[in-house]
C-alpha positions as a Markdown table, in Angstrom:
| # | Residue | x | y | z |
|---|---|---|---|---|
| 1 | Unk | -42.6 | 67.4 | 29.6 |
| 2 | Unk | -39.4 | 68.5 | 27.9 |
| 3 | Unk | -39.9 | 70.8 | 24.4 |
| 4 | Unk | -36.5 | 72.2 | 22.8 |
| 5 | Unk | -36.6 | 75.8 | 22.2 |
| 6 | Unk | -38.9 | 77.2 | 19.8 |
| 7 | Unk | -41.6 | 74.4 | 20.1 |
| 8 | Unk | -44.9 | 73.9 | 21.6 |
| 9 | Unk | -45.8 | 70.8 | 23.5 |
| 10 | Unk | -49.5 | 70.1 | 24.6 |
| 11 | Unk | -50.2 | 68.2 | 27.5 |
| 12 | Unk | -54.1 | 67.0 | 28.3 |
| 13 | Unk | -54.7 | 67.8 | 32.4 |
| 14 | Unk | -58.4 | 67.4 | 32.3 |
| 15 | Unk | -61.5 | 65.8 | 30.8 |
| 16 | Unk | -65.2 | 66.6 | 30.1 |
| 17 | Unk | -67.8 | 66.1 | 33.0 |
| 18 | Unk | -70.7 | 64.3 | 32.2 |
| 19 | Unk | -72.7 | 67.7 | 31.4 |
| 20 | Unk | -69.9 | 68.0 | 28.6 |
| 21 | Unk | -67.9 | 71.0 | 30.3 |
| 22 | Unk | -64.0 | 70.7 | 31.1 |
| 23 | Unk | -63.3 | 70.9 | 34.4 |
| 24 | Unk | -60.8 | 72.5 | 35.8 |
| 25 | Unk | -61.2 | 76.2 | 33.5 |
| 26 | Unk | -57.5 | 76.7 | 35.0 |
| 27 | Unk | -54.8 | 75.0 | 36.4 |
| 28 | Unk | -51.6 | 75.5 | 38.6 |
| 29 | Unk | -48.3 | 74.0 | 37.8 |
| 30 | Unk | -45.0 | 74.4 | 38.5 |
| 31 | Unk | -42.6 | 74.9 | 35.8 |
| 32 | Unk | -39.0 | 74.6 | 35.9 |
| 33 | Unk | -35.9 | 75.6 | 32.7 |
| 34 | Unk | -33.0 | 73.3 | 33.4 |
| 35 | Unk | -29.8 | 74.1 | 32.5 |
| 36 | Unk | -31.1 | 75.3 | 28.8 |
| 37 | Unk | -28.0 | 75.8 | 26.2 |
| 38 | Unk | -29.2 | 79.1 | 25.4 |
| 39 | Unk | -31.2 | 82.5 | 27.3 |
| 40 | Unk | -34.7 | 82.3 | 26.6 |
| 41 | Unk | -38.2 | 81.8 | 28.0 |
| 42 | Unk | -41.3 | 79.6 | 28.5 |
| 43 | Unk | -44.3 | 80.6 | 29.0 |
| 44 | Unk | -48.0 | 78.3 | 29.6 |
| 45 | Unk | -51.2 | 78.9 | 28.2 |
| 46 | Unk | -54.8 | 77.4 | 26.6 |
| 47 | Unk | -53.6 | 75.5 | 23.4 |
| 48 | Unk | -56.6 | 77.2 | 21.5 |
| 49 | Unk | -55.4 | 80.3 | 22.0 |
| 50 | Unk | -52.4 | 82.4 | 20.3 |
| 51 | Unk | -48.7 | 82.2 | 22.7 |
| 52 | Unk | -49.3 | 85.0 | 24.7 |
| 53 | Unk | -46.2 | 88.1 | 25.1 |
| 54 | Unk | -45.6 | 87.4 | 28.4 |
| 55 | Unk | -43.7 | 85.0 | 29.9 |
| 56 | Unk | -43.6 | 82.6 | 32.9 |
| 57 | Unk | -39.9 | 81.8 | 33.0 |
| 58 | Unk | -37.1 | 83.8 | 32.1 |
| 59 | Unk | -33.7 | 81.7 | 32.1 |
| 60 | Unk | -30.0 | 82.2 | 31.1 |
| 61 | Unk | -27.3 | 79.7 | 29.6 |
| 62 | Unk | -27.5 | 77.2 | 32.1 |
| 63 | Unk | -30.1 | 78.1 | 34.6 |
| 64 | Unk | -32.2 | 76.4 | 36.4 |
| 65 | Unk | -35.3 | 78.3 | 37.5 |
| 66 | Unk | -38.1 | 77.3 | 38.5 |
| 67 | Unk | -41.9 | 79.6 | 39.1 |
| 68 | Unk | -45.5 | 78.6 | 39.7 |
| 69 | Unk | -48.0 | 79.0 | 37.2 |
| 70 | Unk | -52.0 | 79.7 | 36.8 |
| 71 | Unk | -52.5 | 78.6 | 33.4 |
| 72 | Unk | -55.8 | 78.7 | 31.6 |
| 73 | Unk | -57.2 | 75.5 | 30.2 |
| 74 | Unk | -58.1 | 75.2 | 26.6 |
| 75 | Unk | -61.8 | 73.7 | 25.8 |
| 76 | Unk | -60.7 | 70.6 | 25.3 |
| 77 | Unk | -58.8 | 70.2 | 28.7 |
| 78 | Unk | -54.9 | 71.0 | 27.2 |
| 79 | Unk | -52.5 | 73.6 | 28.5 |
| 80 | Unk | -49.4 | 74.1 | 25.8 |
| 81 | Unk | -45.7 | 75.4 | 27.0 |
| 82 | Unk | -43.7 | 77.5 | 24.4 |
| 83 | Unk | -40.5 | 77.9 | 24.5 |
């Protein structure tokens, strides 16, 4: 998934079991900025909650950096990136 700076992108990674819970409650991913034409961050989270302070990613002009990531999943099975 690519998202420009300042937008949120969801992405579904899991569905509802038959007992109508979402399985997995968290996921890891590995997220990577590269070469982004300004400094700035990204960070991953549960889609039905508010973008959290912290971030995942921290990347300069150019960078390309790269971190592993134990995001919580919202209730309907999406994680969301802000950047």
């Amino acid at each position: 998934m690519v998202e420009p700076a300042g937008r949120r992108g969801r992405r579904r990674i899991a569905r509802r079991n038959r007992d109508g819970r979402v399985r997995p409650r968290q996921r890891a991913e590995n997220v990577t900025a590269v070469a982004p034409a300004a400094a700035g961050f990204l960070t991953v989270y549960d889609c039905s909650a508010d973008v959290p302070k912290a971030s995942h990613v921290n990347y300069g002009l150019g960078d390309v950096v790269p971190n592993a990531v134990l995001a919580p999943v919202s209730d309907d099975g999406q994680v969301c990136v802000y950047t």
